[in-house]
PDB file of N, CA, C and O in Angstrom, chain B, residues numbered from 101:
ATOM      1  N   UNK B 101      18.425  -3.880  10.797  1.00  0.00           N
ATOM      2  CA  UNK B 101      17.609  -2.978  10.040  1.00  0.00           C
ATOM      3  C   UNK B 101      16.391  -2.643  10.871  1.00  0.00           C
ATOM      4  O   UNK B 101      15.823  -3.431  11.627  1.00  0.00           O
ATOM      5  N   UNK B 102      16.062  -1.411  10.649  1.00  0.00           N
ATOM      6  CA  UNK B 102      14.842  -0.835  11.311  1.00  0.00           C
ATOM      7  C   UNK B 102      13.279  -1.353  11.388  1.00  0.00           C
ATOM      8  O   UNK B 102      12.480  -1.270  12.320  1.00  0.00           O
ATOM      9  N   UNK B 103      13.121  -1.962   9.969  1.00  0.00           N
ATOM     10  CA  UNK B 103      12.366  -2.195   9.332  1.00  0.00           C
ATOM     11  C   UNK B 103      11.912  -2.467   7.784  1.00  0.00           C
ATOM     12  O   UNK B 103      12.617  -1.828   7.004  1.00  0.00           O
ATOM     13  N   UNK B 104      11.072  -3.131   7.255  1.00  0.00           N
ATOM     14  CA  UNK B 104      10.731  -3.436   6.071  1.00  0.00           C
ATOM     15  C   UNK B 104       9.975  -3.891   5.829  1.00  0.00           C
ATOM     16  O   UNK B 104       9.974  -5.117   5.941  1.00  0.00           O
ATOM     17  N   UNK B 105       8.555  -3.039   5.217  1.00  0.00           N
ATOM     18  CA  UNK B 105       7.336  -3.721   5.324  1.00  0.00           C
ATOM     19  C   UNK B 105       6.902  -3.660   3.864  1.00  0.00           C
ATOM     20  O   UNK B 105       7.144  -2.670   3.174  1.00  0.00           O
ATOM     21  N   UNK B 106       6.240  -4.761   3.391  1.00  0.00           N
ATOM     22  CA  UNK B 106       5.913  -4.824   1.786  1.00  0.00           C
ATOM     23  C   UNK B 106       4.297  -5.057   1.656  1.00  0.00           C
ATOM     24  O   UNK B 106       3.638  -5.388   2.642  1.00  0.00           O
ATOM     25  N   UNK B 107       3.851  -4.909   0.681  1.00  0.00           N
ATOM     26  CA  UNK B 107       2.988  -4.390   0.566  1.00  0.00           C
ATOM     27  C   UNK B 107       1.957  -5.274  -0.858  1.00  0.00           C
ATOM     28  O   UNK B 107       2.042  -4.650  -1.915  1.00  0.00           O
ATOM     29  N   UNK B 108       1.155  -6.447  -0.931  1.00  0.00           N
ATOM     30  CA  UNK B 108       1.103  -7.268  -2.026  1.00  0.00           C
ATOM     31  C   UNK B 108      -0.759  -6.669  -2.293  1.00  0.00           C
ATOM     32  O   UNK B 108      -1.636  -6.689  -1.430  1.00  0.00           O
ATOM     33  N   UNK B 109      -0.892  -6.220  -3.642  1.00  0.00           N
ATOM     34  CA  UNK B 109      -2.803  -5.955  -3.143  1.00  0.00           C
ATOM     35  C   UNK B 109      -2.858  -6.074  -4.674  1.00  0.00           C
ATOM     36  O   UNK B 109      -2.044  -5.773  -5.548  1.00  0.00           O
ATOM     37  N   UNK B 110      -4.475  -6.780  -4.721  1.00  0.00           N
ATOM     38  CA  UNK B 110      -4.823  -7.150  -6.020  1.00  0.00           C
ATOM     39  C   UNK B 110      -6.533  -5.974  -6.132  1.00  0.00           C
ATOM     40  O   UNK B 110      -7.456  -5.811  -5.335  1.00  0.00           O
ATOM     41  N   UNK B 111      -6.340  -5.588  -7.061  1.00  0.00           N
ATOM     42  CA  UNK B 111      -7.374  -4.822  -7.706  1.00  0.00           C
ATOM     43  C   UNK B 111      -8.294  -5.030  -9.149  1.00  0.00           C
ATOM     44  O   UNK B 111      -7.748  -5.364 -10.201  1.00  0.00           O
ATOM     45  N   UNK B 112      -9.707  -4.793  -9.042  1.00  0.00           N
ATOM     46  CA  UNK B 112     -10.097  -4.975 -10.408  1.00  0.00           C
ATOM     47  C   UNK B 112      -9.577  -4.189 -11.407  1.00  0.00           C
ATOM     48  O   UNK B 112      -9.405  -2.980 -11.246  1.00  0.00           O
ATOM     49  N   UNK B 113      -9.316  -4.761 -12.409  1.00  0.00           N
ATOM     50  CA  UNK B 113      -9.019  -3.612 -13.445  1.00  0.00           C
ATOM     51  C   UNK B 113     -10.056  -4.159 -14.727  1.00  0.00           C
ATOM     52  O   UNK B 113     -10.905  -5.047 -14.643  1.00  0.00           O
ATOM     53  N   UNK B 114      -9.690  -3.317 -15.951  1.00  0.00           N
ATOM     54  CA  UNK B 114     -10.780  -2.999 -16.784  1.00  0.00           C
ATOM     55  C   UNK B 114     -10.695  -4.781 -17.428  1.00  0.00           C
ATOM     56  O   UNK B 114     -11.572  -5.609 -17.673  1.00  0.00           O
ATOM     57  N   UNK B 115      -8.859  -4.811 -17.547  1.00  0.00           N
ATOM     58  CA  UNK B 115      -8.486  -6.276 -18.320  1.00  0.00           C
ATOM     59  C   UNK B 115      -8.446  -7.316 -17.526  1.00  0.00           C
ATOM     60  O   UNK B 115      -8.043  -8.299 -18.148  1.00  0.00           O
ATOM     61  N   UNK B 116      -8.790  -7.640 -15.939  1.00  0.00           N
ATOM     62  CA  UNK B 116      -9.131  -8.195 -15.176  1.00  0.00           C
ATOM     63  C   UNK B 116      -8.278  -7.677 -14.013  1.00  0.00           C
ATOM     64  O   UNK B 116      -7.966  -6.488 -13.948  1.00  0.00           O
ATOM     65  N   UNK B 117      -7.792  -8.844 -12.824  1.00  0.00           N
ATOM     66  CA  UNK B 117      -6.966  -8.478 -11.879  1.00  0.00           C
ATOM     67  C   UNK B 117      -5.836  -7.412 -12.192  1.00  0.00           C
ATOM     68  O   UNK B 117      -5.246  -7.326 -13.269  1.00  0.00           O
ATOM     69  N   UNK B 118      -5.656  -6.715 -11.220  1.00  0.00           N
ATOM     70  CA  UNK B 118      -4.499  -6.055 -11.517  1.00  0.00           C
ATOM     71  C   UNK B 118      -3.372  -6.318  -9.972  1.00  0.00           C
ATOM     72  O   UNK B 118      -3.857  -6.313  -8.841  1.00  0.00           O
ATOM     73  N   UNK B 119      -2.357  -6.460 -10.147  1.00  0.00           N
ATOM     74  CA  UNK B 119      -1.671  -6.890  -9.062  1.00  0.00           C
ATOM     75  C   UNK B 119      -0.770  -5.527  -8.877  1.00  0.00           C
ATOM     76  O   UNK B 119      -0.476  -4.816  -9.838  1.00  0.00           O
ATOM     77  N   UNK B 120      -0.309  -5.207  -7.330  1.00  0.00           N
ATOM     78  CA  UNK B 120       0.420  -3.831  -7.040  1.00  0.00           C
ATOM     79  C   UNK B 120       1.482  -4.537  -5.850  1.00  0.00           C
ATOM     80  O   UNK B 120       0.940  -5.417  -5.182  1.00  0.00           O
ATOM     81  N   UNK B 121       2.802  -4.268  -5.548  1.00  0.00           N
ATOM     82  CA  UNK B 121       3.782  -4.603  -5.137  1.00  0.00           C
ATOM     83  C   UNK B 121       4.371  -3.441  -4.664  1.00  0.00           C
ATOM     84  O   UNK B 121       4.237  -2.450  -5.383  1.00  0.00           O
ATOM     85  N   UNK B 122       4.971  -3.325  -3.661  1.00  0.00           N
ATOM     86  CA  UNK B 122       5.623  -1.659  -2.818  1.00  0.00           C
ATOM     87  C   UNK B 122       6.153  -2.568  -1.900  1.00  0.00           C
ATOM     88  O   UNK B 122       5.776  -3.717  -1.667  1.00  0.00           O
ATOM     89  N   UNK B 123       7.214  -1.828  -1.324  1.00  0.00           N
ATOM     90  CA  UNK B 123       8.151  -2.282  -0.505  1.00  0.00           C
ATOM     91  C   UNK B 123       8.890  -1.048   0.225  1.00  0.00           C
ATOM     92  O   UNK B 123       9.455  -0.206  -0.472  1.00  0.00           O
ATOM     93  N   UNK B 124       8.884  -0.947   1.595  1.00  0.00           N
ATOM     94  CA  UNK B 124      10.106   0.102   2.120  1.00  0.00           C
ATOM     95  C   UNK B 124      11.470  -0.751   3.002  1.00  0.00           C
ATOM     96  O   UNK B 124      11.414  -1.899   3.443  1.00  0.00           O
ATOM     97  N   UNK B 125      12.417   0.009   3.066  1.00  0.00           N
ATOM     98  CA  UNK B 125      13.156  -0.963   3.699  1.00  0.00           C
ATOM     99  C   UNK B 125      13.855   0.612   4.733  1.00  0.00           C
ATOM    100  O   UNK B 125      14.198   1.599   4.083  1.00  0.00           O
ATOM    101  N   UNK B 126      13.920   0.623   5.574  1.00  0.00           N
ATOM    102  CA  UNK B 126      14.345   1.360   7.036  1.00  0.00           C
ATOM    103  C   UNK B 126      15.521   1.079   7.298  1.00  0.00           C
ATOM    104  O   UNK B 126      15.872  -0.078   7.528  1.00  0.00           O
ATOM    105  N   UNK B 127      16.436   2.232   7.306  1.00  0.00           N
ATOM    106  CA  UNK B 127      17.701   1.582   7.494  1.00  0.00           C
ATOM    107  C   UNK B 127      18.111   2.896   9.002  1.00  0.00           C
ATOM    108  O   UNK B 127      17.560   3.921   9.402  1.00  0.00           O
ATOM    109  N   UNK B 128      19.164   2.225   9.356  1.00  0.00           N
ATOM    110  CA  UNK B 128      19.849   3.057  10.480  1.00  0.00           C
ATOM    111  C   UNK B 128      21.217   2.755  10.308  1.00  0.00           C
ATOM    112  O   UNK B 128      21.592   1.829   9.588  1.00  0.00           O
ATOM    113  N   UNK B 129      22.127   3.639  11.058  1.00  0.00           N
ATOM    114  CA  UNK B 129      23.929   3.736  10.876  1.00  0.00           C
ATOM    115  C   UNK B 129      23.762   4.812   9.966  1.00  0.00           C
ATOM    116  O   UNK B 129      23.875   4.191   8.909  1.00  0.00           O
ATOM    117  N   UNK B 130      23.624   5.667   9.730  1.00  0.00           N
ATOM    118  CA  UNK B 130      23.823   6.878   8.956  1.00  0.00           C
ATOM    119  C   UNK B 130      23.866   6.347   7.898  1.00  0.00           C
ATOM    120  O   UNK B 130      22.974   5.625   7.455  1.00  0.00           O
ATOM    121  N   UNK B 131      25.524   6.787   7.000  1.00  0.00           N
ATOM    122  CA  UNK B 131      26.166   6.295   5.936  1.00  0.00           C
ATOM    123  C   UNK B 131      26.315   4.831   5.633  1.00  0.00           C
ATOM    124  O   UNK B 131      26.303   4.415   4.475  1.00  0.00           O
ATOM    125  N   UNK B 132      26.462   4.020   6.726  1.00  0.00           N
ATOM    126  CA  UNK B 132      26.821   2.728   6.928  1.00  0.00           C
ATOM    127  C   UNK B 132      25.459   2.135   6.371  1.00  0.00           C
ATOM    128  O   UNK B 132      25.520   1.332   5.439  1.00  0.00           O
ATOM    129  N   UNK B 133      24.201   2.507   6.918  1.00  0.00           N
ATOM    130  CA  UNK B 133      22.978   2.155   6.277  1.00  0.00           C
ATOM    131  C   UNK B 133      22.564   2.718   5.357  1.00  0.00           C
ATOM    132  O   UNK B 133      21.748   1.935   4.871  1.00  0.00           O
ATOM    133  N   UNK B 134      22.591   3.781   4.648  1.00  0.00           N
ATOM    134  CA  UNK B 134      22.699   3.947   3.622  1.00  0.00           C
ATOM    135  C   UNK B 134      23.142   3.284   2.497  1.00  0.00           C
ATOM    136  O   UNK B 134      22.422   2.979   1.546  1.00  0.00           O
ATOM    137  N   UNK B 135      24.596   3.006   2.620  1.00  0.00           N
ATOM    138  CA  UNK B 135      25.090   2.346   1.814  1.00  0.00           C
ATOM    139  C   UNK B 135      24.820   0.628   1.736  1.00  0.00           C
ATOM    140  O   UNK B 135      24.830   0.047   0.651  1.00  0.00           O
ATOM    141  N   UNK B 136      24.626   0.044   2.794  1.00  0.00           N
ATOM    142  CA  UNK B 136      24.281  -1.379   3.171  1.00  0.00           C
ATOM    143  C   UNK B 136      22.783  -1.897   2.146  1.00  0.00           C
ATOM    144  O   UNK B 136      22.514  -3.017   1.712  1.00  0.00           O
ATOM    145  N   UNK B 137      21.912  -0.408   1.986  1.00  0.00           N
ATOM    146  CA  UNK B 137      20.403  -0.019   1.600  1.00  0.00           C
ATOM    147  C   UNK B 137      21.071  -0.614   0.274  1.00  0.00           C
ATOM    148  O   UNK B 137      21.004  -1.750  -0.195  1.00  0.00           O
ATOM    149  N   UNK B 138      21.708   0.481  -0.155  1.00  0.00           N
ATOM    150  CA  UNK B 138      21.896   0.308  -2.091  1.00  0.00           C
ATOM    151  C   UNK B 138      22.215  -0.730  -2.207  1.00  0.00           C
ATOM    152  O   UNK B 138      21.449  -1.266  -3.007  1.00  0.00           O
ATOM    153  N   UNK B 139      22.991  -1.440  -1.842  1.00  0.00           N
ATOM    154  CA  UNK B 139      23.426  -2.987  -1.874  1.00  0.00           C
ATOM    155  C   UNK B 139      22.127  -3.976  -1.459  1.00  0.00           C
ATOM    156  O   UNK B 139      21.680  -4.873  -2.174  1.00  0.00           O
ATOM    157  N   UNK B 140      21.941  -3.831  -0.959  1.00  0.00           N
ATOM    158  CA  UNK B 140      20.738  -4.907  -0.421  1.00  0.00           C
ATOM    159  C   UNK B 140      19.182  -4.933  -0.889  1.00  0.00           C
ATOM    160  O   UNK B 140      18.366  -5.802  -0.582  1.00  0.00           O
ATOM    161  N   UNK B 141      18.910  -3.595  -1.838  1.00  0.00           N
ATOM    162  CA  UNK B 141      17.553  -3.723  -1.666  1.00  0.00           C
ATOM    163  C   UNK B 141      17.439  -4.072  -3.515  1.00  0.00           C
ATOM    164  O   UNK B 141      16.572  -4.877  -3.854  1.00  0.00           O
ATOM    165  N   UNK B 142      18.254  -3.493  -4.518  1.00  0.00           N
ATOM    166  CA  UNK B 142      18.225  -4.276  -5.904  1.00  0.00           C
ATOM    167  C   UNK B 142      18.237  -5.772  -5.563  1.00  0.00           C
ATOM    168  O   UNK B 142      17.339  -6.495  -5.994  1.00  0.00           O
ATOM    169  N   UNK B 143      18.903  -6.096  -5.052  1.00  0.00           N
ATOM    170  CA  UNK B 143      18.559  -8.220  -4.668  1.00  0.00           C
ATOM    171  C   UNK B 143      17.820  -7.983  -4.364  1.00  0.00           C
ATOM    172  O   UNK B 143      17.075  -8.067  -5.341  1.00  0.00           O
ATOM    173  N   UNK B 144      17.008  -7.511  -3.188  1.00  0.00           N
ATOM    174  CA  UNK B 144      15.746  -7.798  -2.743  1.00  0.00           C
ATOM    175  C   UNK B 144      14.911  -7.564  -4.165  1.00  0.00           C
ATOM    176  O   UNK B 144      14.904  -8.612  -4.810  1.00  0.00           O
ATOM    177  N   UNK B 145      14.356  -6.710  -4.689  1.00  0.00           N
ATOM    178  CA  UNK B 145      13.920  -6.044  -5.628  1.00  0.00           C
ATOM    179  C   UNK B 145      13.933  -6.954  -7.054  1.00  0.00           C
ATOM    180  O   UNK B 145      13.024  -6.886  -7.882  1.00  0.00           O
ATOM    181  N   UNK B 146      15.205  -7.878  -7.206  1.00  0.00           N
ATOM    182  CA  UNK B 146      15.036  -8.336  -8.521  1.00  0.00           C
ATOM    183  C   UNK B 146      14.747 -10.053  -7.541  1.00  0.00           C
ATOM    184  O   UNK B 146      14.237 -10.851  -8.328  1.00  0.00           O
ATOM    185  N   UNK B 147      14.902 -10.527  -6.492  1.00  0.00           N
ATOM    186  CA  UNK B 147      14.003 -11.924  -5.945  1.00  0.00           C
ATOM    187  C   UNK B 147      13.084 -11.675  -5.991  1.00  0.00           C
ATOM    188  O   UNK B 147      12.466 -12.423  -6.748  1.00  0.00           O
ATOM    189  N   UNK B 148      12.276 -10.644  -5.387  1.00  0.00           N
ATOM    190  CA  UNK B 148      10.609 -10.659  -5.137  1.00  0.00           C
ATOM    191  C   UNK B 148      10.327 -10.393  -7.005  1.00  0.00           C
ATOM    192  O   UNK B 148       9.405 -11.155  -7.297  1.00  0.00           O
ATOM    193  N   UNK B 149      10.614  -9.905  -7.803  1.00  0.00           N
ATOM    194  CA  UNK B 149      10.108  -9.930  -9.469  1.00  0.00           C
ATOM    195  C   UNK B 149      10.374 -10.945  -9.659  1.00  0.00           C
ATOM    196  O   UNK B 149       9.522 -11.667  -9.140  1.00  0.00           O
ATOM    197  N   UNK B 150      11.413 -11.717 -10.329  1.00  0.00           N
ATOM    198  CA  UNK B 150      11.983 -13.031 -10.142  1.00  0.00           C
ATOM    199  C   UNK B 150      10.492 -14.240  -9.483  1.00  0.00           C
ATOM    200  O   UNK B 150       9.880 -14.882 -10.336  1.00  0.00           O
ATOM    201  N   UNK B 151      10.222 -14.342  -8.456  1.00  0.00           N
ATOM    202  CA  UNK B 151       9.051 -14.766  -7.409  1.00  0.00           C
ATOM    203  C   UNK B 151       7.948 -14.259  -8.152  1.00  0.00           C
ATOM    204  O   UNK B 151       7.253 -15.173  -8.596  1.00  0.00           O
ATOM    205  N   UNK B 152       7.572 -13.188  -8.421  1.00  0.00           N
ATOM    206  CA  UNK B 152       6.572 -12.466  -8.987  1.00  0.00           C
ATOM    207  C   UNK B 152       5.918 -12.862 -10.292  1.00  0.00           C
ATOM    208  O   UNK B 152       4.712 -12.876 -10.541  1.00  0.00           O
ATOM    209  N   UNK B 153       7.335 -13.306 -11.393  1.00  0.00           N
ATOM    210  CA  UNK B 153       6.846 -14.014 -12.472  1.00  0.00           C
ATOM    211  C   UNK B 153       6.515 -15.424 -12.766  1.00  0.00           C
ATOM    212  O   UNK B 153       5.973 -15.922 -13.752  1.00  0.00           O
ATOM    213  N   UNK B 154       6.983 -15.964 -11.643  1.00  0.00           N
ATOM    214  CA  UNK B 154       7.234 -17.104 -11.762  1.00  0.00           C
ATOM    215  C   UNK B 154       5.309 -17.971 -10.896  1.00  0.00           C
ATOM    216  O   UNK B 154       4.724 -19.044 -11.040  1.00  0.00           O
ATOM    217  N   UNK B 155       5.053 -16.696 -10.078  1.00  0.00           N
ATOM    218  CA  UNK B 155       3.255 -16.570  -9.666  1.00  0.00           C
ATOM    219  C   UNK B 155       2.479 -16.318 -11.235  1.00  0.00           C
ATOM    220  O   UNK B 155       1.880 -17.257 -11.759  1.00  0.00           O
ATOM    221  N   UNK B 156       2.547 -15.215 -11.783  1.00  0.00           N
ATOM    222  CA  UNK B 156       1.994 -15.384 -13.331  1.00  0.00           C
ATOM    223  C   UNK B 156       2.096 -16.330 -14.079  1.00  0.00           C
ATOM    224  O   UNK B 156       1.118 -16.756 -14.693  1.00  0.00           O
ATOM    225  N   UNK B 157       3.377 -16.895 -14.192  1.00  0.00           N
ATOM    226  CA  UNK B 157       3.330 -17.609 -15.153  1.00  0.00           C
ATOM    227  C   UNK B 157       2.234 -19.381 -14.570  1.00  0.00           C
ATOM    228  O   UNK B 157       1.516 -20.180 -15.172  1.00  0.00           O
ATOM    229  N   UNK B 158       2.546 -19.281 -13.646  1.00  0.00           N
ATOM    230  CA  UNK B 158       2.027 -20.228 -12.976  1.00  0.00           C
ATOM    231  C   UNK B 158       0.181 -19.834 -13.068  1.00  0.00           C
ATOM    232  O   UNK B 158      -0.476 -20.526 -13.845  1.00  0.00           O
ATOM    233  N   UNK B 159      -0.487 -18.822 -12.325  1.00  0.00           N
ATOM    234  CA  UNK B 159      -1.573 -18.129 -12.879  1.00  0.00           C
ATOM    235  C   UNK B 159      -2.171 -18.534 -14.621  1.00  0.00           C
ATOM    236  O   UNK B 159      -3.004 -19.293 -15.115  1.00  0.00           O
ATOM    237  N   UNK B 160      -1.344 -17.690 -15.026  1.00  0.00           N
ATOM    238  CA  UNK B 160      -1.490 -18.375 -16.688  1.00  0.00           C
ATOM    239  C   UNK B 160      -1.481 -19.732 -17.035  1.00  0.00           C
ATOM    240  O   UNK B 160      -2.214 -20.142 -17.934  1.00  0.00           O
ATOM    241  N   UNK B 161      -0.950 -20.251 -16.598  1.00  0.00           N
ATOM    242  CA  UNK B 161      -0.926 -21.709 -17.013  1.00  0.00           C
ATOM    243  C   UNK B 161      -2.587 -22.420 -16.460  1.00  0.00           C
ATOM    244  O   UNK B 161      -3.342 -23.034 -17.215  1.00  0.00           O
ATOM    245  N   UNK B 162      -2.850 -22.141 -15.016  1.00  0.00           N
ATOM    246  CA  UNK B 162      -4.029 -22.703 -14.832  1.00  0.00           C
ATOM    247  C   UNK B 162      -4.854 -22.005 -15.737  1.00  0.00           C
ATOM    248  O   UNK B 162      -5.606 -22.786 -16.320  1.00  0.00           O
ATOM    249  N   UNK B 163      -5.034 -20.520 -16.161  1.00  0.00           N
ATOM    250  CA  UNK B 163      -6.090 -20.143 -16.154  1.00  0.00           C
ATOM    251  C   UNK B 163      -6.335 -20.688 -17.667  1.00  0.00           C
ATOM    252  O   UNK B 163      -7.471 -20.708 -18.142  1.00  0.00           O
ATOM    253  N   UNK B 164      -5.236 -21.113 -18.364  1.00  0.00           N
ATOM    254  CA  UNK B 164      -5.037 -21.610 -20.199  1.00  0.00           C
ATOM    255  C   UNK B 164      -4.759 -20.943 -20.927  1.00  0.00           C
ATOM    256  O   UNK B 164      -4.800 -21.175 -22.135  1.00  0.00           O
ATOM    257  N   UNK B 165      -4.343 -19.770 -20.329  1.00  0.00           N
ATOM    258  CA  UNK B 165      -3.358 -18.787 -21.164  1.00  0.00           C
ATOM    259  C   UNK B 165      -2.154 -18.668 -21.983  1.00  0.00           C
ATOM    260  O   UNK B 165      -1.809 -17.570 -22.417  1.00  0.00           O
TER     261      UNK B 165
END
């Protein structure tokens, strides 16, 4: 793969932190990467959420939420 760079940034918001998540993934082989893309990036996509909640819930717990 070409590349895949993600992207993790926390911001104030009105209800406190706000957390933002982006991801690209670069593919090459024409069709071959294309198609390799659709397959590969929903897994990617539902581990890093998966990972993601499992940081909140953890968050929440210290904070006594």
């Amino acid at each position: 793969m070409p590349h895949v760079v993600e992207s993790y940034e926390l911001r104030e918001g009105a209800g406190g932190t706000e957390f933002l998540y982006s991801g690209e993934l670069g593919t090459d082989l024409w069709a071959l990467g294309t198609w390799w893309a659709g397959r590969v990036a929903p897994l990617w996509e539902r581990a890093v959420a998966k990972s993601l909640d499992s940081v909140q819930v953890e968050g929440d717990r210290r904070a006594g939420i």
